[in-house]
C-alpha positions, 0 to 999 in steps of 0.5 A: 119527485116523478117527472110527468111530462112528455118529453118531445122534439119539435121539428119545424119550419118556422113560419107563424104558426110554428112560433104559436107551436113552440110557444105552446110546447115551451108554455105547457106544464104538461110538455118538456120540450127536448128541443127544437129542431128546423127543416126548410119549409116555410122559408128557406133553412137558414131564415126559418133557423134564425126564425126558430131562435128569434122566437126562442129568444122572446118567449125565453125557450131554452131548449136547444135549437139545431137546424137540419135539412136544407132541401127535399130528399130529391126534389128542388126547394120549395118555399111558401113566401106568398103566405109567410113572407120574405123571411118566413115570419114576416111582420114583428121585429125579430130579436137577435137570438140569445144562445147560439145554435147548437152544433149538432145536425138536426137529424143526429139530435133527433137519433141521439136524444130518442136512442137516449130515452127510448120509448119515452119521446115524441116527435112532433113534426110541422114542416116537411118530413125531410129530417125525420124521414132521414133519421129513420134511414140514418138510424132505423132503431129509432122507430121502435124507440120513439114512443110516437109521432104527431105530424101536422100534414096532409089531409084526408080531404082537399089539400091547401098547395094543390088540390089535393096536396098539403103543403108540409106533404107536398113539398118532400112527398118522399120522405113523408111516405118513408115516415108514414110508412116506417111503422111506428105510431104515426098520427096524421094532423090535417087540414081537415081539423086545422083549418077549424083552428082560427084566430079570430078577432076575440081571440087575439083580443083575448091574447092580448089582453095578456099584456107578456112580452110574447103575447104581444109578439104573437098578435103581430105575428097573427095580424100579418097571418090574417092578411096573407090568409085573407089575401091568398086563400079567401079566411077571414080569420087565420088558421093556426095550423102547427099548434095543433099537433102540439095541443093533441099531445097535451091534451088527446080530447082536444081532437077525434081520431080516425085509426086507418092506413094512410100512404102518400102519393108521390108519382100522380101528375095530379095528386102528388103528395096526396095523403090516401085515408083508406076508410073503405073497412075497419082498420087492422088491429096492427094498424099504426096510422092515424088521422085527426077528424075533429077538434074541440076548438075551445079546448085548443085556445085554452091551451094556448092562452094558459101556455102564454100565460105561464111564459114573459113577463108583463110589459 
């Protein structure tokens, strides 16, 4: 029997809503999660690694993990604890992981495994672009060996870390140009659309009502993301940003895309890490670049809750 899935890497920084995304990948009938790979980010590389097992280990993912850059290609590490917290996923308890780490570098994972398969993986990026952008520049085969690249980032408007930056952008604005640019399919999953992504009260409610052991999980996860958000960027409810990207390869009716050149700033004072959405005119037919405009939020939800049901057993 033919294997319908789309086989992919999740290149994270977990991070709450990078628990929501692997979560997702590992949940979704529709995803075969190759593994999972880390990047510093939300947190520093080890918290955000030991992060990615924990979750790994109550949602019972056994793809494998393997942690990759510490820092920004040139610039100094910086973290978002003023959103995640002390150890990037503050407020559940975290179980030590169940399977150890795996040896390889994340950046060697993502080679061998696209070179592997080529043509058939995706990568799915939702921390800075570090390991990408390095992997393209240890190994340029692997633009044409990827099938395509889905990166919760940017924004074609106003950004979240400065006002015209996002934060997965900002933080290593070398590499994301190196990835934007590399000239493989890039599609570029903002904040225009996630910050449309809510977990409002009745879907928590609705998350919870669930009764799994990861269910649970994630309405602590979410509760603490509420009160960050609620504290340090005025949302009533939090935005998931990370599962997003996911979802859009599950399913591409759940957002509307805009095909359209998109280049990142990295020398402004004022806007580095900007991504610059050229709509000015139609786009060229060899345009690669694309950038998310709408969502379907119901759409989204659906899919989370389907993929949590399908992971733990009720407790």
């Amino acid at each position: 029997m033919t294997d319908t899935r789309i086989p992919i890497i999740l290149d994270c920084d977990p991070g709450h809503d990078d628990a929501v995304a692997m979560f997702l990948a590992w949940g979704s009938p529709a995803i075969d999660l190759l593994a999972v790979t880390t990047v510093g980010g939300n947190q520093t590389l080890g918290k955000v690694t030991r992060n990615a097992q924990s979750v790994a280990t109550v949602g019972g993912i056994t793809a494998p993990v393997a942690a990759g850059s510490v820092r920004p290609l040139v610039r100094p590490v910086v973290v978002a604890d003023s959103v995640h917290g002390v150890t990037g996923l503050d407020g559940p308890a975290l179980p030590p992981p169940s399977q150890p780490l795996d040896k390889r570098h994340a950046v060697d994972l993502i080679i061998e495994t696209v070179n592997s398969r080529p043509g058939q993986v995706t990568l799915v990026a939702t921390g800075p672009l570090t390991n990408l952008a390095l992997a393209v520049r240890t190994a340029p085969e692997i633009v044409k060996n990827v099938k395509e690249v889905v990166v919760m980032g940017g924004a074609i408007g106003v950004g979240n870390w400065s006002a015209a930056a996002e934060f997965n952008i900002v933080v290593d604005p070398e590499a994301a140009a190196i990835v934007f640019g590399a000239g493989w399919k890039v599609t570029m999953v903002g904040l225009d659309v996630t910050h449309s992504a809510l977990a409002t009260p009745e879907i928590v409610e609705r998350i919870g009502a669930l009764g799994t052991g990861p269910a649970k999980f994630l309405c602590e996860v979410l509760a603490f993301f509420a009160d960050t958000y609620k504290r340090t960027q005025g949302f009533d409810a939090p935005p998931v940003h990370d599962p997003v990207a996911v979802a859009y390869v599950i399913d591409r009716a759940v957002l509307e895309v805009l095909q359209a050149p998109i280049d990142v700033e990295t020398q402004g004072r004022l806007t580095t890490g900007m991504t610059v959405v050229d709509r000015r005119m139609p786009a060229p037919a060899d345009c690669k670049t694309f950038a998310a405009t709408g969502i379907d939020v119901t759409r989204f939800w659906d899919l989370v809750v389907d993929a949590l049901q399908r992971i733990g057993e009720p407790s």
